[in-house]
C-alpha positions as CSV (number, residue, x, y, z in Angstrom):
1,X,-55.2,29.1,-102.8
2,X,-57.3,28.2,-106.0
3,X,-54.0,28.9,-108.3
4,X,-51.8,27.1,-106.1
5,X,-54.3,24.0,-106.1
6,X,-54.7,24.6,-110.2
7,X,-50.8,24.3,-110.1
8,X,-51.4,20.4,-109.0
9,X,-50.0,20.7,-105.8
10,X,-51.3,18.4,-103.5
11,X,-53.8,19.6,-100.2
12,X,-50.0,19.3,-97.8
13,X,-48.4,21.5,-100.1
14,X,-50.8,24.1,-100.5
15,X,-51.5,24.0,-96.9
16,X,-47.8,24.4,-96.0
17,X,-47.6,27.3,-99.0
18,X,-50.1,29.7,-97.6
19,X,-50.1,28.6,-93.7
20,X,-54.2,27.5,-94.2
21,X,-55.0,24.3,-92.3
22,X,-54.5,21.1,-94.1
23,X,-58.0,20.0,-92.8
24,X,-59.5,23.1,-94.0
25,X,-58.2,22.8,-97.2
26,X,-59.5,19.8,-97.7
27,X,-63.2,21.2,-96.7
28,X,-62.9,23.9,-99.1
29,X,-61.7,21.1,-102.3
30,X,-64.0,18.9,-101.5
31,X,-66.7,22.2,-101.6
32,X,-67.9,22.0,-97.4
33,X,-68.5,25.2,-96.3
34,X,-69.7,26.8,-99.7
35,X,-72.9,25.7,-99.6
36,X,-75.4,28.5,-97.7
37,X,-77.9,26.5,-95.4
38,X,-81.4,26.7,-96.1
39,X,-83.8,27.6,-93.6
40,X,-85.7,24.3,-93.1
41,X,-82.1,23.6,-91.9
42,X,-81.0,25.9,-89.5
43,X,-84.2,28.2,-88.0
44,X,-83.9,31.1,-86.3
45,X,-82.5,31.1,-82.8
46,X,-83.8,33.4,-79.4
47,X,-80.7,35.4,-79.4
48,X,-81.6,36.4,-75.3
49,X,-81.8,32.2,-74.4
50,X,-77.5,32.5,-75.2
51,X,-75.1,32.8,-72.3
52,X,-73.9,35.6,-73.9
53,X,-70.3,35.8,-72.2
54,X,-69.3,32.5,-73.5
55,X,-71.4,33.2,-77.3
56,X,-69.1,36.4,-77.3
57,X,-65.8,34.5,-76.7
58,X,-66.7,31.6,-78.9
59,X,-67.3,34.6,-81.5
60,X,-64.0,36.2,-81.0
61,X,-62.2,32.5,-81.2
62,X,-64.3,31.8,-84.7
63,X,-63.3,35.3,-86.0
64,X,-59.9,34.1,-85.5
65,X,-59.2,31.0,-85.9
66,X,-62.4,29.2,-86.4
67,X,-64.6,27.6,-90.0
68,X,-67.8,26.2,-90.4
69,X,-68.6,23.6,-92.8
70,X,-71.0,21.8,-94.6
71,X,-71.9,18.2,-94.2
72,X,-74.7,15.8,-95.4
73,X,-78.2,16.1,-94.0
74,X,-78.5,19.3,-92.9
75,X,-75.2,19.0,-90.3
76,X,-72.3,21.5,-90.0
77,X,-69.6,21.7,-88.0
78,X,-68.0,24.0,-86.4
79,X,-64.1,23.5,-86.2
80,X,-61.7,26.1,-84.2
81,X,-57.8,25.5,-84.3
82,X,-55.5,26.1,-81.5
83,X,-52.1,25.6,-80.4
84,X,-51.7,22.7,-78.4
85,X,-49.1,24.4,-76.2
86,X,-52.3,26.1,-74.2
87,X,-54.2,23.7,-72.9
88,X,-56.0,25.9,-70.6
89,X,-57.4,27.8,-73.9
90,X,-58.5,24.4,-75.2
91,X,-60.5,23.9,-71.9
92,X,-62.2,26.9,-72.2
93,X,-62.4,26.7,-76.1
94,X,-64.0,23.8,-75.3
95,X,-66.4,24.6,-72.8
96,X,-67.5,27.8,-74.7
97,X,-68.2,25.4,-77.7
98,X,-70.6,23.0,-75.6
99,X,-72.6,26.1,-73.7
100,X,-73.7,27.7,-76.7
101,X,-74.5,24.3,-78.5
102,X,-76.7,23.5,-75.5
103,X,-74.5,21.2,-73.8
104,X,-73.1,18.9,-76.8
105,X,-70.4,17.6,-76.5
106,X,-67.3,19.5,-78.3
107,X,-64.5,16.8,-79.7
108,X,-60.8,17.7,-79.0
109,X,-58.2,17.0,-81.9
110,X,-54.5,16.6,-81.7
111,X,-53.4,16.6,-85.6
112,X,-50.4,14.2,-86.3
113,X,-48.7,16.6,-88.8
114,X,-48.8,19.9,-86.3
115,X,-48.9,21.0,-83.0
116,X,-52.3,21.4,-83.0
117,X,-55.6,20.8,-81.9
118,X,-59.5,21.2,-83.7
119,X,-62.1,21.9,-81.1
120,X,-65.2,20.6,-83.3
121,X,-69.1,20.4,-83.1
122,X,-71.2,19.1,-85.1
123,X,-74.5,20.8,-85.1
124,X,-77.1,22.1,-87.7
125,X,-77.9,25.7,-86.1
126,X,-74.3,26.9,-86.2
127,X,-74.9,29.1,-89.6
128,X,-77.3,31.1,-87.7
129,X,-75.8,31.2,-84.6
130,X,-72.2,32.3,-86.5
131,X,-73.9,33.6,-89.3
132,X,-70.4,35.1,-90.5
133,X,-69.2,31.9,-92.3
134,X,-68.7,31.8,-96.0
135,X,-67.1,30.9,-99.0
136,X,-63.2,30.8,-98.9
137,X,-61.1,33.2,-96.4
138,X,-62.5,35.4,-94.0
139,X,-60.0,38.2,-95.3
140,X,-61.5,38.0,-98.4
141,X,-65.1,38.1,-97.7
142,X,-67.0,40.7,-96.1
143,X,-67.6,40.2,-91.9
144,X,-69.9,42.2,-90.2
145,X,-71.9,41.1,-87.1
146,X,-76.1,41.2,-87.3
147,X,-77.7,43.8,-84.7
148,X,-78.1,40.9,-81.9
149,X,-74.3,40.1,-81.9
150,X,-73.7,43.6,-81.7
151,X,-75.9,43.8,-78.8
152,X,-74.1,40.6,-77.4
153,X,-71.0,42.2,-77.6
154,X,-71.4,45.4,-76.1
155,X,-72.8,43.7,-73.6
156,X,-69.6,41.3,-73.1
157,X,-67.1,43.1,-74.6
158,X,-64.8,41.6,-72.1
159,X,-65.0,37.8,-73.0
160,X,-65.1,38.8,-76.8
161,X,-61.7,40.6,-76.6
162,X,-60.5,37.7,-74.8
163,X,-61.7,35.3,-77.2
164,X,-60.1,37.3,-80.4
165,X,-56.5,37.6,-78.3
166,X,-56.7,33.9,-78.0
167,X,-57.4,33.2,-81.5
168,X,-55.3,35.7,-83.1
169,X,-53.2,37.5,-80.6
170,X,-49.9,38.1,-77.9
171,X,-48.8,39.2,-74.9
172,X,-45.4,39.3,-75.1
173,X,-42.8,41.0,-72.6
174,X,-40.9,43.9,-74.8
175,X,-37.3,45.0,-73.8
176,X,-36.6,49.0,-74.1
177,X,-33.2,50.4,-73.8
178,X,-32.3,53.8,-73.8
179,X,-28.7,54.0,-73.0
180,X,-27.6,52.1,-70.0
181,X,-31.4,52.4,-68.9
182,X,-33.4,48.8,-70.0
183,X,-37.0,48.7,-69.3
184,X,-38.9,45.2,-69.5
185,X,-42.9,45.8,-70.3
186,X,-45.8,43.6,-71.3
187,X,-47.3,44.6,-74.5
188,X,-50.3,42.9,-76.1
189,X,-50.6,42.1,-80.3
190,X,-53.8,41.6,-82.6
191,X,-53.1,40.6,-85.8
192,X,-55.4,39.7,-89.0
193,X,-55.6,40.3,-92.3
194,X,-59.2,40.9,-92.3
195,X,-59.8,44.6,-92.2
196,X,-63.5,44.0,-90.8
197,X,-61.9,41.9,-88.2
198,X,-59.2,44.4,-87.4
199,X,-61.8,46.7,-87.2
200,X,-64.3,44.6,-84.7
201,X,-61.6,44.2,-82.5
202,X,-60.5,48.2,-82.2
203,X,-64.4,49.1,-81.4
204,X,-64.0,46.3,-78.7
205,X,-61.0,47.9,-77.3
206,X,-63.2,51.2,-77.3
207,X,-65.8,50.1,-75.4
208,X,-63.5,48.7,-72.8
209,X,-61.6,51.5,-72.2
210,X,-58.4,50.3,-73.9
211,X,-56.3,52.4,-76.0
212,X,-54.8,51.0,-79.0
213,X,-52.3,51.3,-81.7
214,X,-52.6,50.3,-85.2
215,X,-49.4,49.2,-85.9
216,X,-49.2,48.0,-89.5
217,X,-51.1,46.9,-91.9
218,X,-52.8,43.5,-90.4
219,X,-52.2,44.0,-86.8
220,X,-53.2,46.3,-83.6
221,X,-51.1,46.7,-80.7
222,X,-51.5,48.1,-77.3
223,X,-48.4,49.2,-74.7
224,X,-49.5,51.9,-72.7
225,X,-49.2,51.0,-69.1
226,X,-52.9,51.8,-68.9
227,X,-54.1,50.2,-71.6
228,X,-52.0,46.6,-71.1
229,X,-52.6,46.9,-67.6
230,X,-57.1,47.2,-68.4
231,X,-56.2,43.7,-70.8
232,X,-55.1,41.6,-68.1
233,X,-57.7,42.5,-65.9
234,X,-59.4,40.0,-68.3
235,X,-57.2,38.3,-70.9
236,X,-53.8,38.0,-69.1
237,X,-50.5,35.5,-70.4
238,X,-51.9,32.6,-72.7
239,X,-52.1,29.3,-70.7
C-alpha cells in the first residue's frame, strides 16, 4: 500500500489496486488508527460486565472485516464493512456493535462507490475492548487475543465462529460428479491472509467439534457431512 501511494496514485486507485477500503485508506494517509491510545483515554474494562456472546461475534466480525481508528479528543471509532446484499448480517452487525458499547447507537453506511455498508461507533474504550487494532493490515501485524478474550471465546465459541464466517467466510453448495452420479453438498469457506487469524479460527472449530481442512494457503474449508452439518446448527446460509 505505502509503494503504491508513493507511486502518486490517488486514495481510489490504491483502494481499487489492493481491494482495501477507500475509507480505510484514507484513515491510514491521513495517520488514524496509528496512534496507540493512552490510558487516561481508554481505562481498563470488567471483562465479566460483557455479554460475552455478542463481544465474541463482534470479535470475529472485527477480525475480519473490521478497523479501529483514531480521532481527536480521545475518540475512536470502530468501523466494520459488510456487503450490503445481507442485510440480516447488518442487523445483527449492528446490534452486536450497540451491546457491547453499552447501548450506543451504531451508524449504518451505504457507500456510493460499492455495494457496501460501514457499521461505525464512535467510542473511546474500543482499544481496550479490541485491543487487537494496529498499525497498517491485520495480516501484517501480529494478532493474538489477551487471556480474557480467550476466556470469552471458549466460552462462546459458537457466536465467534459465526462472526468470523460473516466477516470472512461461505457456504456455498458444491457439485460432485463421478460419472453419471452428481452429488450437490453444502460446504463452508474461511479465508484470510492472516496466519494468526487462520489460526484463531481452526482452534474455534476445535472446540466446537468441527473438523476442518486447510485448504491453501489463506483459507480453511470444511465438507464433511458432520462437520458442515455442526456449522449450520449455528451459522447457516448468509442472509
Amino acid at each position: 500500500m505505502l509503494m503504491l501511494a508513493s507511486q502518486g496514485l490517488t486514495t481510489t486507485e490504491t483502494a481499487h489496486r489492493t481491494g482495501i477500503p477507500r475509507s480505510t485508506m484514507r484513515d491510514w494517509r491521513n495517520g488514524r488508527g496509528l496512534r496507540q491510545p493512552r490510558e487516561r483515554e481508554c481505562p481498563g474494562h470488567d471483562a465479566s460486565l460483557l455479554d460475552g456472546a455478542w463481544y465474541a461475534y463482534l470479535l470475529g466480525m472485527y477480525l475480519g472485516d473490521g478497523c479501529i481508528s483514531a480521532y481527536p479528543r480521545g475518540v475512536w471509532r470502530l468501523r466494520i464493512t459488510l456487503d450490503a446484499i445481507y442485510p440480516g448480517i447488518v442487523a445483527e452487525c449492528t446490534a452486536a456493535v450497540e451491546a457491547v458499547a453499552d447501548g450506543r447507537r451504531a451508524h449504518a453506511l451505504r457507500r456510493r462507490d460499492a455495494r457496501v455498508v460501514e457499521i461505525s461507533n464512535y467510542w473511546k474504550h474500543w482499544p481496550c475492548l479490541i485491543p487487537q487494532h494496529g498499525k497498517g493490515p491485520k495480516h501484517l501485524r501480529r494478532i493474538q487475543l489477551a487471556d480474557w478474550q480467550r476466556r470469552i471465546v471458549a466460552a462462546h465459541v459458537e457466536p465467534f465462529i459465526r462472526g468470523l464466517i460473516h466477516s470472512d467466510g461461505t457456504r456455498i453448495i458444491a457439485t460432485e460428479r463421478k460419472g453419471r452420479y452428481v452429488r450437490r453438498a453444502p460446504r463452508y469457506a474461511f479465508k484470510n491472509r492472516s496466519e494468526d487469524i487462520l489460526e484463531l479460527f481452526r482452534a474455534a472449530c476445535d472446540g466446537a467439534g468441527v473438523h476442518c481442512t486447510r485448504a491453501s494457503q489463506t483459507q480453511i474449508a470444511i465438507y464433511s457431512k458432520a462437520a458442515v452439518a455442526r456449522l449450520d446448527e449455528f451459522v447457516g446460509p448468509k442472509a
